[in-house]
C-alpha positions in Angstrom: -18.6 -23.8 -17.2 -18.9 -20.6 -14.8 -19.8 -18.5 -17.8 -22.6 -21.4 -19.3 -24.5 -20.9 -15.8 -22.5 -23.9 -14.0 -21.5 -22.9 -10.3 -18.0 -23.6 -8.9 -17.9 -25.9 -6.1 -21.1 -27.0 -6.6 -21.1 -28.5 -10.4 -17.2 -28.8 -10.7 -14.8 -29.6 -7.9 -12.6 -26.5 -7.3 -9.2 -26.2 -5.7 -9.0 -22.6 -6.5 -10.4 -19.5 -4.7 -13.6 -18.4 -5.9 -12.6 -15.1 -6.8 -9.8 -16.7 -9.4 -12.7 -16.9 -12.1 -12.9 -13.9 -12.3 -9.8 -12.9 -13.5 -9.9 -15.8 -15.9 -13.5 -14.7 -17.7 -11.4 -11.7 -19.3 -8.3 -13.7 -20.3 -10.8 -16.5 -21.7 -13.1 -13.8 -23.6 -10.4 -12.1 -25.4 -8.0 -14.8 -26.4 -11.3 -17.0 -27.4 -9.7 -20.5 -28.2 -6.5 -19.5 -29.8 -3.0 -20.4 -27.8 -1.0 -17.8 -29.1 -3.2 -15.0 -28.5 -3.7 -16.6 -24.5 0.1 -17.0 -24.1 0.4 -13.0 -25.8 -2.0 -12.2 -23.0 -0.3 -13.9 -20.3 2.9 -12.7 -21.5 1.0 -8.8 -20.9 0.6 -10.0 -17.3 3.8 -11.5 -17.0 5.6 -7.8 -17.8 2.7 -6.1 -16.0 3.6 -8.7 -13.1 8.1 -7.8 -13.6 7.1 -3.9 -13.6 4.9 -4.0 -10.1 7.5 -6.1 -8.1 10.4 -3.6 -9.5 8.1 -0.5 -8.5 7.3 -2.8 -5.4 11.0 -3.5 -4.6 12.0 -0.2 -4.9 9.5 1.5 -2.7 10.9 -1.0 0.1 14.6 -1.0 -0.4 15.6 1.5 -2.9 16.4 1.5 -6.6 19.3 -1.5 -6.4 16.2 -3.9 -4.5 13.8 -2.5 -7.0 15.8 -3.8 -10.1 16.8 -7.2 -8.3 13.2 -7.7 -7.2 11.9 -6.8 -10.9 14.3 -8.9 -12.9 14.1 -12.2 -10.5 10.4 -12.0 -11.2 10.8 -12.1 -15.0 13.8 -14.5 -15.3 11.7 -16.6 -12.8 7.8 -16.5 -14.1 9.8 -17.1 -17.6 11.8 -20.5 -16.4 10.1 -23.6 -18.5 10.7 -25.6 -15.4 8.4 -23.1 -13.1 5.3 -23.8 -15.8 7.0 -20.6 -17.4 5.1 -21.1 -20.6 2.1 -21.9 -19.3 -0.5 -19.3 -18.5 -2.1 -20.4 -14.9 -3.8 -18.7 -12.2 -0.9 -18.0 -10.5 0.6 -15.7 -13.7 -2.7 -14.1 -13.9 -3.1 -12.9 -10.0 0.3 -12.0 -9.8 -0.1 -8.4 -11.2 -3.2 -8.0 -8.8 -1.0 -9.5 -5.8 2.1 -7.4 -6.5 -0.9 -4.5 -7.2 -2.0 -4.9 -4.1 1.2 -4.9 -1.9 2.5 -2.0 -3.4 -0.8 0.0 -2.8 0.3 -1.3 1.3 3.6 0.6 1.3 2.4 4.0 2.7 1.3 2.0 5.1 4.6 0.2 6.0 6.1 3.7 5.6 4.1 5.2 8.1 4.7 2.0 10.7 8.3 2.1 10.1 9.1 5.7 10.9 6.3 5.5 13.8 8.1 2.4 16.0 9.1 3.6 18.9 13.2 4.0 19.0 15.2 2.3 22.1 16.0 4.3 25.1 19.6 2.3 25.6 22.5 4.1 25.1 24.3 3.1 22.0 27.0 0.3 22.7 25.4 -0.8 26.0 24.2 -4.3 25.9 23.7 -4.8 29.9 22.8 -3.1 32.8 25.2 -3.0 35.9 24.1 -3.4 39.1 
């Protein structure tokens, strides 16, 4: 509808983000009307999606997290009772999600090593009067 000059939320009710369309005009523009060639490019996003949470988890907790993180996301997305098979909106932003917190972790780099570090000698939990 979007690409035949139709306006979300104002021709069609929409319980999506209005940015969402966007990802979908690519998807729908290269896999035209044919279900295998949509489900091959949602499985593209699915492994795009697996490789970003493993580089993800293993910028935040190392190498072991990394793997963990990588392989729950593509046992999980591929799990016929989580709409595995289905290609939704939630499939297709996940690489731009995972994308996008990744891109963040200089930034939880920096705040980590930056917090201030306790001034209470180690084993002290009190103070005696």
């Amino acid at each position: 509808a979007v690409r035949h000059g139709r306006l979300p939320y104002r021709d069609a009710v929409m319980s999506r983000p209005p940015l969402l369309f966007a990802g979908y005009l690519p998807v729908a523009a290269l896999s035209g009307r044919d279900p295998a060639r949509l489900r091959l490019l949602g499985s593209l996003y699915a492994v795009a999606a697996a490789l970003l949470v493993w580089r993800l988890g293993a910028a935040l907790g190392g190498p072991r997290t990394g793997l963990a993180a990588g392989t729950a996301c593509a046992l999980l997305g591929a799990d016929p009772a989580l709409d595995g098979w289905s290609v939704n909106a939630e499939m297709l932003m996940l690489p731009f999600t995972a994308a996008s917190a990744l891109a963040c972790t200089p930034v939880y780099a920096v705040m980590r090593n930056s917090r201030p570090r306790s001034t209470w000698p180690r084993g002290r939990t009190s103070v005696s009067t």
